[in-house]
N, C-alpha and C positions, 0 to 999 in steps of 0.2 A: 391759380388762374381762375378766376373767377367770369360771372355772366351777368348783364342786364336781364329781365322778364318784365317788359312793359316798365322800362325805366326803375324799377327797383334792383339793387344789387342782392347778389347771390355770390356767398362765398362755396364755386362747387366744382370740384374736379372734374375731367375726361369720364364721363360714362363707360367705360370701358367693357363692363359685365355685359353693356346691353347689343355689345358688335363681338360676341365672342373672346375676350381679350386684344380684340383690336383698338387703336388711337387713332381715331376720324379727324381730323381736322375741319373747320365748318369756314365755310368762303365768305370772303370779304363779301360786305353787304352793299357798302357805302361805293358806288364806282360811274360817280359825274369825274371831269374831266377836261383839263387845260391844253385849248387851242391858242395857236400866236392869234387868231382874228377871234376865237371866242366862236365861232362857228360847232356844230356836234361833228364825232368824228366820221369816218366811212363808216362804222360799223352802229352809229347811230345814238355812242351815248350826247347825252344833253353835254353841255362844254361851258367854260367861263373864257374870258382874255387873261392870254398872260399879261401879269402885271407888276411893275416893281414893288417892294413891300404890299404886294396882294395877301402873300400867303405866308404860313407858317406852319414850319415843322417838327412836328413833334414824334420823337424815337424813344428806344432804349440803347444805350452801348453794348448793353450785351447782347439783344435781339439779333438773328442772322440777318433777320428778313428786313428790319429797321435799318443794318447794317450797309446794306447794297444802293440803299437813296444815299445816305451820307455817302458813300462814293462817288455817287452820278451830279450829285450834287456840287463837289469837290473837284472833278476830274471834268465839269461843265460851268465853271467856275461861277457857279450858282451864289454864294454864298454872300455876296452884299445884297441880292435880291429878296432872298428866302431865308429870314431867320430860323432857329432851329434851339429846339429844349427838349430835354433825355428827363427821364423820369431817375428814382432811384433804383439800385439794384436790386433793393431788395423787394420780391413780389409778394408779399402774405398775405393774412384774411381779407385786408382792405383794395388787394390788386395792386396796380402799377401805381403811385404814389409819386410826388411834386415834393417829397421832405428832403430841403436842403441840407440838414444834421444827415442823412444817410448816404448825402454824393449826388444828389439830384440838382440840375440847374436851375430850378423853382418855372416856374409859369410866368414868363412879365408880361403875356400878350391877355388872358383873362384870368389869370390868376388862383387857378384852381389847388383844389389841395390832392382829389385824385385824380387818373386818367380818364374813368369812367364817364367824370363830371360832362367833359368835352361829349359825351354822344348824348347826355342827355341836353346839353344843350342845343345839341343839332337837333333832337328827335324826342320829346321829356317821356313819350313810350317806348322808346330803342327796345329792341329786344336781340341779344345775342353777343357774343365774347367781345370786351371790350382788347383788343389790340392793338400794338404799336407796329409800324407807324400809322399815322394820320397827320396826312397836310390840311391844315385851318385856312379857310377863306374868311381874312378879317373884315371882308366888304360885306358877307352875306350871314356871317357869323355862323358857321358851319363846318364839321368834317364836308370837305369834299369828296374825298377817296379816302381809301386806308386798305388798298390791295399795294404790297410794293410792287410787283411786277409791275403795275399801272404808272407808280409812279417814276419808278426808272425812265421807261417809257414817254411819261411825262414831258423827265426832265432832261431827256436826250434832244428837243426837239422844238419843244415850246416856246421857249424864251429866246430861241436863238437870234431872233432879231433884233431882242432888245443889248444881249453881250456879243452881240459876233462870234459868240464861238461856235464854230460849226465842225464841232469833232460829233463823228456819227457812229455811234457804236449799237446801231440798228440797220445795218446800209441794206438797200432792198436789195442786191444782189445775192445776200448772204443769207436772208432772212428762212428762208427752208432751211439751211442748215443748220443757223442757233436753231430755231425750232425741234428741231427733233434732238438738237444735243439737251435746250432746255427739260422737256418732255422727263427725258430719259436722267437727269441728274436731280430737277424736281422731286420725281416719283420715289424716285430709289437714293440719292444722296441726302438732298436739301432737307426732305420730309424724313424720307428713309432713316435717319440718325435718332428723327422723334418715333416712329412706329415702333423701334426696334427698344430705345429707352423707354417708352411708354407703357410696353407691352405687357399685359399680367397673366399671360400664358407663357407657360415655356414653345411650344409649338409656334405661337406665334412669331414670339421673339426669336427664331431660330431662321423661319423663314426668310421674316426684315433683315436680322442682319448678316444672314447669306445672300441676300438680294443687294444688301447693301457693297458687301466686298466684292462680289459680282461690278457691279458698276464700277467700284474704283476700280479696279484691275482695266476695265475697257477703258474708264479714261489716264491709265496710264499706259496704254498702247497707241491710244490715240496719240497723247503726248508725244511719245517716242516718233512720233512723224510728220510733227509740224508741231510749230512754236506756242500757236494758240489753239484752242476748242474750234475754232469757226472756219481754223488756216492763218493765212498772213497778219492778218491782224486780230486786235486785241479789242473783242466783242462784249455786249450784255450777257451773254454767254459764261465766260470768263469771270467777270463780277458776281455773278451769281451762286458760280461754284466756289469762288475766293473765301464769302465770309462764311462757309461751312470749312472749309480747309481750314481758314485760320484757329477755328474755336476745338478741331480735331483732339488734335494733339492733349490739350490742356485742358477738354470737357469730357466731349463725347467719346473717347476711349476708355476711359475711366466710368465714369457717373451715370455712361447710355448703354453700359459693359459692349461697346463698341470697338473690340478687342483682342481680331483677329490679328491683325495691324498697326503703324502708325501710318500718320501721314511721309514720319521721317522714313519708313521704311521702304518709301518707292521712290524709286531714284529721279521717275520723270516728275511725278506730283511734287517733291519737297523742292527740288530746284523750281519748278514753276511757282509754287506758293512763296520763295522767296523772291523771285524778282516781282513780283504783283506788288509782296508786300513794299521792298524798295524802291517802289515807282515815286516820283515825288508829292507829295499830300494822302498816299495812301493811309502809309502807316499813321499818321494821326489821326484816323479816323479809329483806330483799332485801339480797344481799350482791356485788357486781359483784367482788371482790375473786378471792373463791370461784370465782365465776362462772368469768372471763377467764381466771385460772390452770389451774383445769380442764381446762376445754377446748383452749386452747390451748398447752397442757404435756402433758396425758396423752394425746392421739391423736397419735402418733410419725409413724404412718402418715397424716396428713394437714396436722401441722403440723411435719417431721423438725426444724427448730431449734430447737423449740417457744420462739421468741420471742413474748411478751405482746405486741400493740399497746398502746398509751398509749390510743387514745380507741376509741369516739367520745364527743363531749361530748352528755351527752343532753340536760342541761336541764330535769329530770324536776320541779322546781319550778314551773314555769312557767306559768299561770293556763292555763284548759283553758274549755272551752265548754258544757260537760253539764251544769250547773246552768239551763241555758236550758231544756233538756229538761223534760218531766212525768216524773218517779218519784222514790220513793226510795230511799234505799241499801239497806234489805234487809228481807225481808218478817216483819213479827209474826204466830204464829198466832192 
């Protein structure tokens, strides 16, 4: 994982000596933002119009955080709107990379060969980690964003007038409640899995990830008492927590020694992480392929062979219990 410094690339890890053996993560820089009229939002950032073939999206398959637009994307049937191109799994000296020979979908919109390239085109001084995702404005020839939460957000909402779909999975009624459920799985799951894999202190790493089973445990109490994170329906909330569950199992128990538990090991989270996954268009977003190669090839510094494991077998088909539950899958305004 490398950094821009005034538009030059820097092949350079997590600092991690300089926070005590802590893993900081450093916030999305890039955070203009798509209104249906192109108006700025309440909160004031600058805005463009939704647009048909405006934009384009670019992820990783294995990213969590890349992961959660390709659902919102998919489940807002975004997809003849917003094209979309995954880099390759594999992330070394040169970063996120556009090489087709390694499983990448290549660039057709500017044709790059790294990821990088895109922020220096936005900005030829960028300075700071180049990240996936980033939605491209092919009109202004710019990252727009590349905060996912933003783009979730986005694309729950923006273009609804141009497909009609008006599935809300932000609904203001609820929105204190995702809120503090997001806050709270953020800090301690989503991140949590990285602080605790990150970590080059033992104390550290002891803390994250008892902070980290600490929170699974509440949301599998929570589960135990309604269908979904938010209640009845099936929230951003929900998606959020989804593409960390999924990569659970078959990453971060293993390679983040995230390893007090499984996901299979609680009864409410592994039925909930199946019926997400068998929702329909979910599971094609999910790519273990991506995933496993990732991870366990591009951190040298914590997997140095970087041999793939083979399993685990997840079994991700297999009838799940939450239809017993009261809600539905996602809420109509």
């Amino acid at each position: 994982m490398g950094l821009l410094i005034n538009g030059e690339w820097h092949d350079q890890w997590y600092d991690t000596k300089k926070h005590g053996g802590e893993f900081v993560r450093e916030s999305a820089k890039l955070r203009d933002w798509v209104t249906a009229d192109g108006q700025p939002t309440p909160q004031g950032q600058e805005a463009v119009p939704a647009e048909a073939d405006r934009f384009h999206l670019y992820v990783s398959l294995a990213c969590p955080w890349a992961h959660r637009t390709l659902i919102m994307r998919k489940l807002k049937g975004l997809e003849p709107l917003i094209g979309a191109s995954h880099v390759s799994p594999l992330m070394l000296d040169q970063g996120w990379t556009y090489h087709v020979d390694e499983g990448s979908s290549g660039d057709p919109v500017n044709g790059v060969e790294y990821h990088r390239q895109l922020y220096t085109l936005t900005n030829p001084n960028y300075t700071g980690r180049v990240t996936v995702p980033a939605l491209w404005d092919k009109q202004d020839n710019r990252i727009i964003n590349n905060e996912s939460a933003d783009l979730v957000r986005i694309f729950n909402d923006a273009f609804d007038e141009i497909t009609g779909n008006r599935l809300d999975f932000y609904p203001e009624e609820l929105r204190e409640t995702i809120d503090a459920v997001n806050a709270d799985v953020y800090d301690h799951i989503n991140n949590g899995v990285y602080k605790a894999g990150f970590a080059t202190e033992q104390a550290v790493y002891d803390k994250h990830v008892t902070a980290l089973f600490e929170a699974l445990d509440r949301m599998e109490a929570r589960l135990g008492e309604q269908r979904y994170l938010a209640g009845e329906w099936l929230t951003e909330a929900d998606i959020r927590l989804f593409t960390t569950l999924i990569r659970f199992d078959a990453v971060y128990h293993g390679h983040f020694k995230c390893n007090l538990r499984r996901i299979e090991d609680y009864p409410n989270l592994s039925n909930y992480l199946r019926e997400l996954y068998q929702w329909p268009g979910v599971k094609e977003t999910v790519n273990f392929d991506h995933i496993k190669r990732h991870y366990y090839y591009s951190h040298a510094n914590i997997n140095p062979t970087r041999i793939v494991p083979k399993g685990p077998i997840l079994a991700l088909e297999r009838d799940h219990n939450r239809n017993r539950l009261p809600g539905q899958w996602i809420y109509r305004a």
